[in-house]
N, CA, C and O of each residue as an XYZ file, in Angstrom:
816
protein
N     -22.789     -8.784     39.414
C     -21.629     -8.043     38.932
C     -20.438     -8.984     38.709
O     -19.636     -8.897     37.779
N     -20.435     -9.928     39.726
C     -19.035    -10.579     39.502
C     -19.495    -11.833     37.996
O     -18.603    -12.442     37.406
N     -20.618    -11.949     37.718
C     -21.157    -13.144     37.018
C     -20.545    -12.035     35.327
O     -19.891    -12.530     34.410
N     -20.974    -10.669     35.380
C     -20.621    -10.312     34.269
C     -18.928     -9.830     34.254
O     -18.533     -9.537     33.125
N     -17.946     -9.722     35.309
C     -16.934     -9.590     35.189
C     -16.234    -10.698     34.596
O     -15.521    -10.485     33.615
N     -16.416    -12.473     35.327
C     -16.445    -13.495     34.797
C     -16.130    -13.440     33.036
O     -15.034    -13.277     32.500
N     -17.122    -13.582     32.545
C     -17.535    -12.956     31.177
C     -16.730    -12.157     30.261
O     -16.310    -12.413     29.132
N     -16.582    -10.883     31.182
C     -15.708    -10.222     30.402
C     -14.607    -10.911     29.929
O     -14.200    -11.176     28.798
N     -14.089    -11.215     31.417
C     -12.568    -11.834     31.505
C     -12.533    -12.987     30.636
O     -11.528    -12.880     29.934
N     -13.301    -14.252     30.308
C     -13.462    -14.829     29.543
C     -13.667    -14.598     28.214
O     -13.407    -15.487     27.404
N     -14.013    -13.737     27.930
C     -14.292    -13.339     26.325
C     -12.908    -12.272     25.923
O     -12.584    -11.992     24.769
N     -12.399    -11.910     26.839
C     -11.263    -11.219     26.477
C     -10.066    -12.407     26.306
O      -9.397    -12.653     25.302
N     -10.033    -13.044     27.609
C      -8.728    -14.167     27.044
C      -8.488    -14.860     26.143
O      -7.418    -15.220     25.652
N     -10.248    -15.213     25.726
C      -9.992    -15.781     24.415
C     -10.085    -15.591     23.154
O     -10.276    -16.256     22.137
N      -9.835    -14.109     23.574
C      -9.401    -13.316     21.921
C      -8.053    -13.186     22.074
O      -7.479    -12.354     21.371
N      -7.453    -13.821     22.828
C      -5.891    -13.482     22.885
C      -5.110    -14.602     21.447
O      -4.258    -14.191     20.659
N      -5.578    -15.717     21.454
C      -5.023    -16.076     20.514
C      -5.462    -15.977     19.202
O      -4.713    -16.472     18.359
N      -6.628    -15.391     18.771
C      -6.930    -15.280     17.483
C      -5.888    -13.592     17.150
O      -5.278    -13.302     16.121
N      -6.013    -12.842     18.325
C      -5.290    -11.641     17.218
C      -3.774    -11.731     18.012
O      -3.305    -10.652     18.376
N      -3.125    -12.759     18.246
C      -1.631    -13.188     18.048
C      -1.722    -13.851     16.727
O      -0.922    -13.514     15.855
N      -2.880    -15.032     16.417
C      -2.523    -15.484     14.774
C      -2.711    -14.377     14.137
O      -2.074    -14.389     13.084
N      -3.459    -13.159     14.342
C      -3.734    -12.041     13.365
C      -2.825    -11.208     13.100
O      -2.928    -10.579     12.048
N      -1.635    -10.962     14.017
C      -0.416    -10.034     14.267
C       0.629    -11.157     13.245
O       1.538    -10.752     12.520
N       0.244    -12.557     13.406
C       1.285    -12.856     12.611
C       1.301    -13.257     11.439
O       2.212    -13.812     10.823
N       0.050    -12.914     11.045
C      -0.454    -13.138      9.369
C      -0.256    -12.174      9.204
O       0.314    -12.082      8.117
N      -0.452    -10.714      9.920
C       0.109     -9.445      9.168
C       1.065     -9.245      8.986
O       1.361     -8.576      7.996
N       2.169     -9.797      9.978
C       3.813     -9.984      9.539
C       4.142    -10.159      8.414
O       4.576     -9.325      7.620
N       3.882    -11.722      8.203
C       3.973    -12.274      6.988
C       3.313    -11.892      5.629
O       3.571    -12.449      4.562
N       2.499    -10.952      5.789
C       2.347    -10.152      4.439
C       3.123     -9.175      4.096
O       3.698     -8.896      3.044
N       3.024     -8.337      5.864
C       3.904     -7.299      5.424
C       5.758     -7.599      4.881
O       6.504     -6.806      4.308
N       5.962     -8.635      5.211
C       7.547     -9.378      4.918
C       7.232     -9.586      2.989
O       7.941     -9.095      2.111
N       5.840    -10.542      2.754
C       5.839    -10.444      1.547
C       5.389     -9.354      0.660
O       5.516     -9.665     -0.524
N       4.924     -8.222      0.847
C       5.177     -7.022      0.023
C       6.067     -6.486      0.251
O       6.682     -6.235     -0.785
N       6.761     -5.957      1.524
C       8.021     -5.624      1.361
C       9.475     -5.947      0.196
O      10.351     -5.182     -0.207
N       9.189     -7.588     -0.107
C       9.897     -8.061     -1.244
C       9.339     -7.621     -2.098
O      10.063     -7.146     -2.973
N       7.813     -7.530     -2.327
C       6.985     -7.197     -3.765
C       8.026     -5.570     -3.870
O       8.905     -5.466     -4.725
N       7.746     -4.526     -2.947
C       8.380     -2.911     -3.214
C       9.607     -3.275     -3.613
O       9.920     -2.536     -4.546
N      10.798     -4.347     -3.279
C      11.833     -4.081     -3.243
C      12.321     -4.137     -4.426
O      13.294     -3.615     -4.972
N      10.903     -5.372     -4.989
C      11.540     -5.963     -6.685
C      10.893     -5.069     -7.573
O      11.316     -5.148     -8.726
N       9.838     -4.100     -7.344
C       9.537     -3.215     -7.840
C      10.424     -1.922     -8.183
O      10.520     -1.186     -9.165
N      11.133     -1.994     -6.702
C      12.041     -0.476     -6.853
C      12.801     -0.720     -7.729
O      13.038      0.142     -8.576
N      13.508     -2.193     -7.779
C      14.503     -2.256     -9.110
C      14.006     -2.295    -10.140
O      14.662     -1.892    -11.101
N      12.653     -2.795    -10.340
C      12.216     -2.614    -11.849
C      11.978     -1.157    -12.501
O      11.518     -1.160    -13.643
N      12.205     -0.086    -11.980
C      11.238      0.796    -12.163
C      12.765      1.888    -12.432
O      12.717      3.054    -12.823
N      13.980      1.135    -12.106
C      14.975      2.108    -12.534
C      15.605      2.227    -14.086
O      16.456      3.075    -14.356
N      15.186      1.461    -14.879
C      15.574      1.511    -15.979
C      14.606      2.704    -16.725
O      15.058      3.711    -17.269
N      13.138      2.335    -16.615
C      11.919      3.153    -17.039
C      12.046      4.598    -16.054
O      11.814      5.578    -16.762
N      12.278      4.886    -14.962
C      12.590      6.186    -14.937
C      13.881      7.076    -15.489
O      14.035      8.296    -15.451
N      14.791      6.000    -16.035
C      15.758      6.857    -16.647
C      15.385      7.323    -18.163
O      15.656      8.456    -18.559
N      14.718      6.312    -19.003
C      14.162      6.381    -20.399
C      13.108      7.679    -20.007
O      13.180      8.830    -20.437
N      12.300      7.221    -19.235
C      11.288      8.491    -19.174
C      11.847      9.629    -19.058
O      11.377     10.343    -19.944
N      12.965     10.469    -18.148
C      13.376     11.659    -18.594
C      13.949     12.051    -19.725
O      14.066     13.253    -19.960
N      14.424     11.035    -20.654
C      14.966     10.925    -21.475
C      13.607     11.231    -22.728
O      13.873     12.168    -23.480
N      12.719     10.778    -22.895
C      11.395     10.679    -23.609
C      10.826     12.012    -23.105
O      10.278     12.697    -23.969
N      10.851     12.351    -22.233
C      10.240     13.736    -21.852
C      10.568     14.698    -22.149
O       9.734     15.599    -22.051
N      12.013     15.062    -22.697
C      13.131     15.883    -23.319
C      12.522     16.137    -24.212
O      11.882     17.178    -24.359
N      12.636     14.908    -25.253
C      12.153     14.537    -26.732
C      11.299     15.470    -27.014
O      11.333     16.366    -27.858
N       9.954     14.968    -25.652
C       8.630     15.297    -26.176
C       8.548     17.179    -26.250
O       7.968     17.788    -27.149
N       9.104     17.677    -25.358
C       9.467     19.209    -24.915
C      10.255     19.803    -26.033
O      10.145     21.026    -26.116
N      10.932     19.295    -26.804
C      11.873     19.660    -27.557
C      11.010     19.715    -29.061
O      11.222     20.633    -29.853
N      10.133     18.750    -29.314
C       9.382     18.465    -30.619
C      10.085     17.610    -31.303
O       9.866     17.718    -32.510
N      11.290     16.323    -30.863
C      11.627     15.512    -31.633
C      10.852     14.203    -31.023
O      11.343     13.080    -30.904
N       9.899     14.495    -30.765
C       9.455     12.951    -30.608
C       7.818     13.220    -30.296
O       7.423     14.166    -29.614
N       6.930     12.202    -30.927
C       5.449     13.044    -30.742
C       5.049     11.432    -29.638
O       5.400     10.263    -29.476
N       4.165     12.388    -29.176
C       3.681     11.908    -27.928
C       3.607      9.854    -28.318
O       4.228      8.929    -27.794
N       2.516      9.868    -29.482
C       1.994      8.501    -29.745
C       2.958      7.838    -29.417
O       2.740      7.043    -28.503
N       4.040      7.867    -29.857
C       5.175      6.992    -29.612
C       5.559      6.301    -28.320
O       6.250      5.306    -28.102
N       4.844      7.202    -27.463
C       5.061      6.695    -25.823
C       4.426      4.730    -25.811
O       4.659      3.736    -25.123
N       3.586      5.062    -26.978
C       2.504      3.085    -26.700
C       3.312      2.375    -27.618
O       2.897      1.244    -27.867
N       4.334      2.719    -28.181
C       5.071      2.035    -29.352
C       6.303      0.552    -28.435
O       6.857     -0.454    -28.879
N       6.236      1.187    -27.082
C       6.972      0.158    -26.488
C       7.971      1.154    -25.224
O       7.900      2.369    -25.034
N       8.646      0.384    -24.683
C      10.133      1.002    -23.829
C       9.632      0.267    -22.551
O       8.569     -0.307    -22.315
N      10.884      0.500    -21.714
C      11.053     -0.194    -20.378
C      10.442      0.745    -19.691
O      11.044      1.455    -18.886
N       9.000      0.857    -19.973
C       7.830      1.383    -18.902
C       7.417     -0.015    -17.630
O       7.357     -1.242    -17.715
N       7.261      0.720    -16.815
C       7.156      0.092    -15.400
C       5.947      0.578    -14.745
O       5.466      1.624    -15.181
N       5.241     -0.153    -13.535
C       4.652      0.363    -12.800
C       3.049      0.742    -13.591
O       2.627     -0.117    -14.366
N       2.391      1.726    -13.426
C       0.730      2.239    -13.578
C       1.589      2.811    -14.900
O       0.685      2.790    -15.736
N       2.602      3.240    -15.511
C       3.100      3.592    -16.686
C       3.301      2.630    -17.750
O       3.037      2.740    -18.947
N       3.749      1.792    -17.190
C       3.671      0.366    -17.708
C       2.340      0.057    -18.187
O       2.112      0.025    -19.396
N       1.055     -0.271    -16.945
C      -0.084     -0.326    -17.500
C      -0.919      0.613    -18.201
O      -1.936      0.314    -18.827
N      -0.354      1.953    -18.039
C      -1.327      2.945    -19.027
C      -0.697      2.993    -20.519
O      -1.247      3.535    -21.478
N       1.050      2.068    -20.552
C       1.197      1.621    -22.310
C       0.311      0.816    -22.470
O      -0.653      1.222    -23.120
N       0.281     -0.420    -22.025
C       0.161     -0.921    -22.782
C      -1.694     -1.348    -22.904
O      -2.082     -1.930    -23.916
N      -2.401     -1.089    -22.107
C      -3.745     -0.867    -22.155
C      -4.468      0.521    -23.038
O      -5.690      0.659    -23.083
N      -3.613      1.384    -23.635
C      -4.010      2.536    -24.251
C      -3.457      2.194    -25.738
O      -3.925      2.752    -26.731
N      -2.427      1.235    -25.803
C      -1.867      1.575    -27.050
C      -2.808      0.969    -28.351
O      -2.559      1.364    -29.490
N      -3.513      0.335    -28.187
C      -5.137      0.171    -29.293
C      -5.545      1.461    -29.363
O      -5.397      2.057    -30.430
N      -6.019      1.994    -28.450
C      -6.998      3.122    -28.327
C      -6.535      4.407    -27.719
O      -7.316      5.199    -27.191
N      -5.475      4.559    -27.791
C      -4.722      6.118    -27.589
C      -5.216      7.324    -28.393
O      -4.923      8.456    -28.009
N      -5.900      7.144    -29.414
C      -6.433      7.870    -30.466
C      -7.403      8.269    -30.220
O      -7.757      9.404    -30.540
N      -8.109      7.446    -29.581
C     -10.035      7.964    -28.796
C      -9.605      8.279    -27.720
O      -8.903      7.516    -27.056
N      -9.969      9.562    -27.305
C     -10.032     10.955    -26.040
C     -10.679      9.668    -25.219
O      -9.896      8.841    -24.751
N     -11.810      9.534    -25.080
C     -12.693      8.757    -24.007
C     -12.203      7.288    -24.181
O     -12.330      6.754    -23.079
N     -11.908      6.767    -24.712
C     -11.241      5.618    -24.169
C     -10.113      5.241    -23.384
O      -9.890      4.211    -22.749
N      -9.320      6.479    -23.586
C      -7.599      6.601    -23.146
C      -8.392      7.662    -21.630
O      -8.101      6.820    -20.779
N      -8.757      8.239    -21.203
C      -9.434      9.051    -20.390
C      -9.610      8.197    -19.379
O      -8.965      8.228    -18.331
N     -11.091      6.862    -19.845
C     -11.431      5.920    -18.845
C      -9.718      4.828    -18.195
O      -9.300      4.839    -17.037
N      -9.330      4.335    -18.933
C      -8.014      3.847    -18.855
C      -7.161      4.987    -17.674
O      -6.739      4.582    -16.591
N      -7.044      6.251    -18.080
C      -6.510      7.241    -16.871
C      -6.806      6.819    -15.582
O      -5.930      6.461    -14.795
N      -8.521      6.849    -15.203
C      -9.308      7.254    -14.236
C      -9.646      6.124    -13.537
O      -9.741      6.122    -12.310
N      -9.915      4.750    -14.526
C      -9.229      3.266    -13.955
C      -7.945      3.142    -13.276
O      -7.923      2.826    -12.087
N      -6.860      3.365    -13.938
C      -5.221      3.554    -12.617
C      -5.371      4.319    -11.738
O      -4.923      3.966    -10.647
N      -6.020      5.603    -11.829
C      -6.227      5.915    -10.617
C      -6.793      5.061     -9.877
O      -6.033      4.185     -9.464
N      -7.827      4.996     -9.564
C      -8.461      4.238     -8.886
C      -7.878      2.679     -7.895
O      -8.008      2.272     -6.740
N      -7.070      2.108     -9.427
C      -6.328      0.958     -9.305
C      -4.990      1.489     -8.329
O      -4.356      0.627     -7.720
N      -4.764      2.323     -8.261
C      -3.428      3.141     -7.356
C      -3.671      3.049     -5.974
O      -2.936      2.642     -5.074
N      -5.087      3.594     -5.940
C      -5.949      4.152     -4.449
C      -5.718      3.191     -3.774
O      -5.154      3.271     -2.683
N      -6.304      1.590     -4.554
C      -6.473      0.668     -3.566
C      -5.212     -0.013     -3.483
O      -5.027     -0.520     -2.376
N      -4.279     -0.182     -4.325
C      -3.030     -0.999     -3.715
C      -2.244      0.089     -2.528
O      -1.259     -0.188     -1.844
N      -2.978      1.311     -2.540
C      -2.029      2.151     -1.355
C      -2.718      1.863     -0.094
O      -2.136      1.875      0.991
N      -4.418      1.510     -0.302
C      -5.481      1.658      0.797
C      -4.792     -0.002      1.861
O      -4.977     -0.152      3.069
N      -4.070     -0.946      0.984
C      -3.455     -2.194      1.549
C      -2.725     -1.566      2.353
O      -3.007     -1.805      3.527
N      -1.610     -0.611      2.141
C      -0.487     -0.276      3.467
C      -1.066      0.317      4.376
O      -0.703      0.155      5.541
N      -2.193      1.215      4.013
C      -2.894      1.727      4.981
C      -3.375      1.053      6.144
O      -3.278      1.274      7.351
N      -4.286     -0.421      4.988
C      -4.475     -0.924      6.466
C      -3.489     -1.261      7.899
O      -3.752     -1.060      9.084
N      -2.316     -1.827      7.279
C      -1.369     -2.277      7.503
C      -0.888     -1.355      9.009
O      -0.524     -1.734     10.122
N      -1.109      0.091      8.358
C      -0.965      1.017      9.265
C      -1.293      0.850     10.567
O      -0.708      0.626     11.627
N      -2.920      1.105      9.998
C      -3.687      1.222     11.082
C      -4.244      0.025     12.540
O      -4.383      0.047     13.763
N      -4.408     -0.944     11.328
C      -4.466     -2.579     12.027
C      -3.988     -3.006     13.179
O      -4.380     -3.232     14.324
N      -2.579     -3.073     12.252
C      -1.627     -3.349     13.016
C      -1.228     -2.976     14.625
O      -0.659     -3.799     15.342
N      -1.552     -1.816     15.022
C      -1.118     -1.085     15.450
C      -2.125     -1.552     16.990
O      -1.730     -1.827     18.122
N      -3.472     -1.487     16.440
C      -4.667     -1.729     16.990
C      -4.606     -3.262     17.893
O      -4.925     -3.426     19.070
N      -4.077     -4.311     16.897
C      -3.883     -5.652     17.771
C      -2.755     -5.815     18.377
O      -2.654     -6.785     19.129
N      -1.769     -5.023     18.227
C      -0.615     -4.953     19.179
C      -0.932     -4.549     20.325
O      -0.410     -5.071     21.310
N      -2.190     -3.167     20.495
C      -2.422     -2.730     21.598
C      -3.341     -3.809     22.381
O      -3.276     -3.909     23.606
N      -3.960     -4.386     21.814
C      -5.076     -5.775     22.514
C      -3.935     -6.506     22.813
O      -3.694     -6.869     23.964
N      -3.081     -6.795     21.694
C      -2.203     -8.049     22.428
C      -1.640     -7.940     23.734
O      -1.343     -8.884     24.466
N      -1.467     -6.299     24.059
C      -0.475     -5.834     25.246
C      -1.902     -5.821     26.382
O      -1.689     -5.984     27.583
N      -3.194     -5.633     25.910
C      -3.409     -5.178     27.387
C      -4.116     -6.959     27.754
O      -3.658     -7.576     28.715
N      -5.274     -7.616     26.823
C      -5.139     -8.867     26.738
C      -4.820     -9.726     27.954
O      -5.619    -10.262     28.721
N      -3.001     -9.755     27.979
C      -2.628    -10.334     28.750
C      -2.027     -9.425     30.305
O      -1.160     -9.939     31.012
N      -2.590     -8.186     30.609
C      -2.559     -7.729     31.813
C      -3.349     -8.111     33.057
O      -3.084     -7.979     34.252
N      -4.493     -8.670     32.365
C      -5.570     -9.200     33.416
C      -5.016    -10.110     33.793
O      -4.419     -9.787     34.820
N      -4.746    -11.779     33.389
C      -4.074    -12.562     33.660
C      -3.112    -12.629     34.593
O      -2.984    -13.451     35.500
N      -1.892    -10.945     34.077
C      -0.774    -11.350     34.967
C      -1.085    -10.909     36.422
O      -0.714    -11.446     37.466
N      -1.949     -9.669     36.224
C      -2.038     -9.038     37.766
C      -2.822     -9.904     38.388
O      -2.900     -9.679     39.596
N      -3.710    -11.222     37.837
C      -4.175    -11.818     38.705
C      -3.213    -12.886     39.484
O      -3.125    -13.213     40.667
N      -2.426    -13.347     38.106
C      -0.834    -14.025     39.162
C      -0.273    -13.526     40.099
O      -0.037    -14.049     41.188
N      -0.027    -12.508     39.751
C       1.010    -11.363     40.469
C      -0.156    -11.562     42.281
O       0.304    -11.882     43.377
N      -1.158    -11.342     42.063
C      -2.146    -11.293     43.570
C      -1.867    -12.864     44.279
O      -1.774    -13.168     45.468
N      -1.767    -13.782     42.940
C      -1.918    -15.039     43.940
C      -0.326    -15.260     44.177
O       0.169    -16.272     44.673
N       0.265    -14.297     43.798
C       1.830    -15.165     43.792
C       2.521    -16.137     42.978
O       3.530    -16.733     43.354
N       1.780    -16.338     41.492
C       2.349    -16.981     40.821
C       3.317    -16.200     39.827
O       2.806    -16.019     38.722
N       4.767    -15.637     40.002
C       5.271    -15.164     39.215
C       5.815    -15.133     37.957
O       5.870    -14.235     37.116
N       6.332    -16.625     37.976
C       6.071    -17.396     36.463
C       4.893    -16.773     35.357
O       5.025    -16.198     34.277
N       3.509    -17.229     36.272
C       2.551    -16.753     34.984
C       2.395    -15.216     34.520
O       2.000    -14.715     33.467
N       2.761    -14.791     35.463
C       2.874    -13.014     35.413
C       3.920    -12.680     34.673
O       3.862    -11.527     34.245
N       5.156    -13.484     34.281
C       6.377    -13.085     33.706
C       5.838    -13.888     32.582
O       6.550    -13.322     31.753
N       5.184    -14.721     31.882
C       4.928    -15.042     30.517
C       3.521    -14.453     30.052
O       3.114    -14.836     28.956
N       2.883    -13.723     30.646
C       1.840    -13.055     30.255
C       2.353    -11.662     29.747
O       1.996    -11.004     28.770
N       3.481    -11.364     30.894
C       4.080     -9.712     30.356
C       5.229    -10.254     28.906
O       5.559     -9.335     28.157
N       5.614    -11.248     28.672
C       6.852    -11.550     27.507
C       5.474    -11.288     26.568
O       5.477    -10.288     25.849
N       4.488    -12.033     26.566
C       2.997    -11.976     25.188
C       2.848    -10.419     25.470
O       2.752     -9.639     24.522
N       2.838    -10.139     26.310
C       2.401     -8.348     25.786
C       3.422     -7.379     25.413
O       2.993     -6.397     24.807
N       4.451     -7.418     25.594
C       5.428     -6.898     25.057
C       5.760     -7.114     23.861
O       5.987     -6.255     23.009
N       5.832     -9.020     23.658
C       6.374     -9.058     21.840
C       5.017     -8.701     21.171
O       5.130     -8.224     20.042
N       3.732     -8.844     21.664
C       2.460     -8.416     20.781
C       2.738     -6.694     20.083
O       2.604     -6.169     18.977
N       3.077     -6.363     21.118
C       2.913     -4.549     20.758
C       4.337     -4.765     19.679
O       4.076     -4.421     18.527
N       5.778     -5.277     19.885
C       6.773     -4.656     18.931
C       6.847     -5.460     17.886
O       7.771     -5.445     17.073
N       5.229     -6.695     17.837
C       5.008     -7.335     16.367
C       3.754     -6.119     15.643
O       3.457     -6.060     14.450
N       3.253     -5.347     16.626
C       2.279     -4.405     15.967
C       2.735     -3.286     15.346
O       2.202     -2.942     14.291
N       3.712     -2.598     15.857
C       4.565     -1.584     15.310
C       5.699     -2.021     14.457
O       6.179     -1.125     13.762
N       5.975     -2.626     14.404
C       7.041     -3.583     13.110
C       5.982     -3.461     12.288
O       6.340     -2.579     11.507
N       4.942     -3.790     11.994
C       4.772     -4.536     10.948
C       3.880     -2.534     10.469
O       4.059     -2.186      9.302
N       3.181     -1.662     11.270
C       2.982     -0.375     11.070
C       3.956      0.469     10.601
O       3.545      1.354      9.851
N       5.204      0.441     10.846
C       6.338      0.741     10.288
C       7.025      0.239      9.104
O       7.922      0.897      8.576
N       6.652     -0.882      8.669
C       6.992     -1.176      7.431
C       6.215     -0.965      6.596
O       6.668     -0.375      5.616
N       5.097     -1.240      6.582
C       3.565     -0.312      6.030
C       3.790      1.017      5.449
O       3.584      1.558      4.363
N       4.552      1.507      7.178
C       4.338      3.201      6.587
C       5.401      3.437      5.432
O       5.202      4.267      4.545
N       6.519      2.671      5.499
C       7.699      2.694      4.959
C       7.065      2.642      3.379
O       7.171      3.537      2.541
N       6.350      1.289      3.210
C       6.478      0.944      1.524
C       5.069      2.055      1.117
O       4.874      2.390     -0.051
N       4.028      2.610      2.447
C       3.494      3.397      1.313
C       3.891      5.041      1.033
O       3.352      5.984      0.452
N       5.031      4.838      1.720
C       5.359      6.584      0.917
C       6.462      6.319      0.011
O       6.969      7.273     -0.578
N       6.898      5.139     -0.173
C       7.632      4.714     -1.480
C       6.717      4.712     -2.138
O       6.708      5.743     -2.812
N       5.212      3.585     -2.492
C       4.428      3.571     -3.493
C       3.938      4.769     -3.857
O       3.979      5.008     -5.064
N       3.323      5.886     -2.887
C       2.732      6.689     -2.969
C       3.277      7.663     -4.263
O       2.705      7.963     -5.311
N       4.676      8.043     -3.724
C       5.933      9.021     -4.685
C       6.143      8.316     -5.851
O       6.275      8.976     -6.882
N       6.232      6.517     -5.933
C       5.878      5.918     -7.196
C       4.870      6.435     -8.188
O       5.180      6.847     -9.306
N       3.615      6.387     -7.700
C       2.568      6.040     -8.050
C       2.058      7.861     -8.702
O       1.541      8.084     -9.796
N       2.397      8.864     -7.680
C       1.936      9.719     -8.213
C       2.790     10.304     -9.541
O       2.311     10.847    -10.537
N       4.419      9.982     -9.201
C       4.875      9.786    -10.726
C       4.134      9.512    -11.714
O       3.794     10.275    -12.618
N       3.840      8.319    -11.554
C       3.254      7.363    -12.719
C       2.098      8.538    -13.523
O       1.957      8.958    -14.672
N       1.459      8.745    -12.287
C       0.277      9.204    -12.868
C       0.337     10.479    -13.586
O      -0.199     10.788    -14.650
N       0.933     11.021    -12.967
C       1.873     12.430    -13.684
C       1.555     12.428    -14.835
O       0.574     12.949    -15.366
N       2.756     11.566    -15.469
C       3.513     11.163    -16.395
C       2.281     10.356    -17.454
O       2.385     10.300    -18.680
N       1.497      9.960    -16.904
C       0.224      9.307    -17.554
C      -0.634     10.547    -18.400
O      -0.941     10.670    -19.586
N      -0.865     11.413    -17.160
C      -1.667     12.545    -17.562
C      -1.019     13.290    -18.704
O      -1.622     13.546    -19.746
N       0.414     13.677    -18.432
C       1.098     14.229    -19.660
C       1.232     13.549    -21.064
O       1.267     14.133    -22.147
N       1.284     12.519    -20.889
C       1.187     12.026    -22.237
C      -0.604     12.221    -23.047
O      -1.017     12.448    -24.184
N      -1.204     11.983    -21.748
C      -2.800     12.113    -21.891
C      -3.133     13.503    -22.679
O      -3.923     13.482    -23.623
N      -2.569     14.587    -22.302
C      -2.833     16.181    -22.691
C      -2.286     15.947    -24.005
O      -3.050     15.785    -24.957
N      -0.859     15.909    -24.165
C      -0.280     15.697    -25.427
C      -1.107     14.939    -26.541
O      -1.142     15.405    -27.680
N      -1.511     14.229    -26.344
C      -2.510     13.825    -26.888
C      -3.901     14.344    -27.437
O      -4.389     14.234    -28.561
N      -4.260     14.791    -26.581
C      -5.787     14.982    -26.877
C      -6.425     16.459    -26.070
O      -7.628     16.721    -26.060
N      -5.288     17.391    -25.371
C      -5.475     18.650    -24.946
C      -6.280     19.159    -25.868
O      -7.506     19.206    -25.780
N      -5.472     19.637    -26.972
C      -6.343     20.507    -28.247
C      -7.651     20.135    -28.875
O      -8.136     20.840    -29.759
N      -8.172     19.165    -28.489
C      -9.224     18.265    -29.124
C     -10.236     19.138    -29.010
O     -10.598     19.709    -30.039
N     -10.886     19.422    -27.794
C     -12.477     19.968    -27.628
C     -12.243     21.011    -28.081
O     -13.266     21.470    -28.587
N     -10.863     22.083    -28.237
C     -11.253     23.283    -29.168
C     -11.357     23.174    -30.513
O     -12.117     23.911    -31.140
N     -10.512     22.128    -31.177
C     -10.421     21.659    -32.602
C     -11.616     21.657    -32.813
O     -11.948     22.446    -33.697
N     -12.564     20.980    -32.273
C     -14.099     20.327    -32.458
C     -15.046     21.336    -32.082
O     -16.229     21.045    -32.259
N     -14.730     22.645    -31.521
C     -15.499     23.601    -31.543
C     -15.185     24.712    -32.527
O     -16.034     25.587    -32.692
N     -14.090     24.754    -33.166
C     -13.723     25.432    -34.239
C     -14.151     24.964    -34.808
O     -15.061     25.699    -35.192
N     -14.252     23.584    -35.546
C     -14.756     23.017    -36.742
C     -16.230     22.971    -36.925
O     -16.710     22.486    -37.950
């Protein structure tokens, strides 16, 4: 029994420093998308003002849909459904697959914060317990020193795990409210387009 406690204790300590480098590679991503959302949020304010503006148009009958691939300060999965449709906006099934591709392409840049979420959260809790064995074994022999730098690693482990879960959660319900815009706004131009089609083609 004590030969497999040994063991344990050994195979646990020395996962202590691979998921401290792992807590702090997730930092540092989450620091660099955080800039990615931030330079996004500003890009995306010019193209949501044109877009209500274009949406008027389109509601009103002074402006027909095609025109949406003709150009404007589109941003974001709107951005990519101009300018990847504007060849082939005319074919139902080509502009369709292009739809159902951004989706898809949406899912997974959101499924990144997700991880972010969840991960994170997970090696903060290893980082915190990790170094409990250690200290309570100081703490028995009387070394208080090692017991007071084993508890500083479990403490900053957990509020580098939730920092970085909290910023996660932060940029994906920004992307999310982005993104389902986008797609919205994708689909509507999509109907405008090519709604009337399969009855046209069954009338004819």
């Amino acid at each position: 029994m004590e030969t497999l406690v040994d063991i344990l204790y050994g195979m646990t300590t020395l996962m202590l420093v691979p998921v401290i480098i792992a807590l702090l590679v997730f930092l540092a991503w989450a620091l660099l998308e955080l800039g990615g959302v931030l330079r996004e949020a500003r890009a995306r304010r010019p193209g949501a003002a044109h877009w209500a503006s274009f949406q008027r148009e389109l509601q009103t009958g002074t402006r027909e849909a095609a025109s949406f691939f003709e150009g404007g300060p589109w941003s974001g999965f709107l951005g990519l459904f101009a300018a990847r449709g504007k060849d082939v906006h005319a074919r139902e099934p080509h502009l369709a697959k292009i739809l159902s591709d951004l989706e898809i392409e949406a899912d997974v840049k959101l499924q990144r914060m997700r991880l972010g979420i969840r991960i994170a959260p997970m090696l903060g809790l290893m980082g915190t317990l990790i170094p409990i064995g250690p200290a309570l074994l100081g703490l028995s022999q009387g070394e208080i020193g090692e017991m007071a730098n084993n508890l500083v690693v479990a403490f900053a482990t957990t509020v580098i795990g939730l920092l970085v879960a909290g910023i996660c959660y932060v940029m994906a319900l920004w992307r999310s409210h982005w993104y389902a815009e986008d797609m919205a706004a994708a689909e509507y131009i999509y109907r405008c387009l090519h709604a009337g089609e399969p009855a046209q083609r069954e009338a004819a």
